[in-house]
C-alpha positions in Angstrom: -5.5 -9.5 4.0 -8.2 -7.3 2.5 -9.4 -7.3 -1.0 -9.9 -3.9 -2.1 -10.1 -3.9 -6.1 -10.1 -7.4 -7.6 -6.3 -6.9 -8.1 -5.5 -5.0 -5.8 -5.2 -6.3 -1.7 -4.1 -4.3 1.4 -2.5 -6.3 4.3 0.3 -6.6 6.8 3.8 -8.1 7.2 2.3 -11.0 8.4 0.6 -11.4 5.2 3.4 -10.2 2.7 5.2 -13.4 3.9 2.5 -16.4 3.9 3.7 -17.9 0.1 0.5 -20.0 0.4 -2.0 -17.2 0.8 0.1 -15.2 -1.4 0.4 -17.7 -4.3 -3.3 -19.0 -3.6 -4.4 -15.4 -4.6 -2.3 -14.9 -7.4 -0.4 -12.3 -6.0 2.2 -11.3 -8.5 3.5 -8.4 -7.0 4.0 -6.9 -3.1 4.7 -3.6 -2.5 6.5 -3.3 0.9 5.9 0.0 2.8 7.1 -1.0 6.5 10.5 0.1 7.6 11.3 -1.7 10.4 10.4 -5.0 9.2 13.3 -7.2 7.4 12.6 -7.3 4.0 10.2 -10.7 2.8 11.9 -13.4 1.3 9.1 -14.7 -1.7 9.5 -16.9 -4.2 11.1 -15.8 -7.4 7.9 -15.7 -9.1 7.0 -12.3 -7.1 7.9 -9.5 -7.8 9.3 -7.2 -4.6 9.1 -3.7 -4.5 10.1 -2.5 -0.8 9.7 1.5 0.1 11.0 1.6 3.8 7.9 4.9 5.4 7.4 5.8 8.4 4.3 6.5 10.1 5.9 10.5 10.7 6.4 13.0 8.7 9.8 12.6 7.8 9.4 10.4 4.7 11.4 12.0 1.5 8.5 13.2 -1.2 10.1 11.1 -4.0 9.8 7.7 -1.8 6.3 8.3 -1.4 5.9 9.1 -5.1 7.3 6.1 -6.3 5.5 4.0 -3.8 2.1 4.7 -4.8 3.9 5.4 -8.8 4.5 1.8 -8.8 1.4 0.7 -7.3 -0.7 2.7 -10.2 1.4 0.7 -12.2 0.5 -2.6 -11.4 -3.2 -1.8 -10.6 -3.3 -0.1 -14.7 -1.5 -3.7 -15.9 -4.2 -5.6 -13.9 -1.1 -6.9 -11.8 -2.3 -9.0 -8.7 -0.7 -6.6 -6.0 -0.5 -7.0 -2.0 0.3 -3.8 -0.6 1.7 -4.1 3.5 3.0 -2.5 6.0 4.0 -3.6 9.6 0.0 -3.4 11.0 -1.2 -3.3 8.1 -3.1 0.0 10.0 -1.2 3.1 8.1 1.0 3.1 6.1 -0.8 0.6 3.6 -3.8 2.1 3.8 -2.6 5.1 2.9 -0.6 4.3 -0.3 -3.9 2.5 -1.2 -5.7 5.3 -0.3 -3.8 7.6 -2.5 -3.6 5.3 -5.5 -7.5 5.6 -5.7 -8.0 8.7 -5.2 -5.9 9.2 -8.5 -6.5 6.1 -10.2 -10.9 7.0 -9.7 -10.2 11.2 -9.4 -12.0 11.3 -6.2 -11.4 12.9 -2.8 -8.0 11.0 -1.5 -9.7 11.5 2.5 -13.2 10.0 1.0 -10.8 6.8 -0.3 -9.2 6.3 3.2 -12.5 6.8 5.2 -13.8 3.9 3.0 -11.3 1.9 3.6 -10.7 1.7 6.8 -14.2 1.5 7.6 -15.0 -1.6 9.5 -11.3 -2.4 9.7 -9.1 -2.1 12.2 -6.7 1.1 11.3 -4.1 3.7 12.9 -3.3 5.8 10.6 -0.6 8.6 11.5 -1.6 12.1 11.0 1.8 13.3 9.5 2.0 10.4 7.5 -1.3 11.4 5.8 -0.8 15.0 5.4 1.9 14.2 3.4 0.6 11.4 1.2 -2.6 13.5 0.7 -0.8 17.1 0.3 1.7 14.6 -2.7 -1.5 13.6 -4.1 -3.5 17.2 -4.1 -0.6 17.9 -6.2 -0.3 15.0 -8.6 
């Protein structure tokens, strides 16, 4: 799991289900972005917000909207938020990505080059041409 804004993690499915970590951190919220992965079974205490993307470019605009919608949310109410995927190598990174980009008004490709630098990362082309074409747009 990677902190990225002092609210604000990015991780895998792996880490959307350790409770420990997860309550150890204060996470209040995960935002689950991985489609083939059974949905996490959290305590009550956390909220679950599951949008099922795939890494190609077939992923309906308003899915990825409310995916990185709710995420701003959180990250505006200082809400403790672990965003995941399966690898924790594309799809998360680029929801977090995007919420950035809009949340700072900088470059969406600037936000994703930063945080996958040093990290290990996979993101899918068509997966990011869409998220980054949604935010352009936003």
């Amino acid at each position: 799991m990677q902190a990225i804004l002092p609210h604000l993690f990015l991780g895998n499915a792996l880490d959307a289900r350790d409770l420990r970590r997860l309550h150890e951190l204060q996470i209040a919220a995960v935002i689950d972005v991985a489609l083939e992965e059974p949905p996490a079974q959290l305590s009550r205490e956390i909220a679950y917000c599951r949008f099922p993307l795939t890494d190609g470019g077939c992923n309906p605009p308003w899915l990825l909207r409310a995916a990185i919608e709710t995420t701003l949310s959180l990250l505006d109410e200082s809400i403790t938020t672990l965003v995941a995927c399966s690898g924790g190598m594309s799809r998360s990174p680029s929801i977090v990505a995007a919420v950035l980009s809009i949340a700072h008004r900088r470059e969406a490709s600037e936000c994703l080059l930063e945080l996958v630098r040093n990290h290990p990362h996979e993101v899918s082309p068509p997966l990011w041409t869409d998220v980054k074409e949604l935010v352009d747009n936003w």
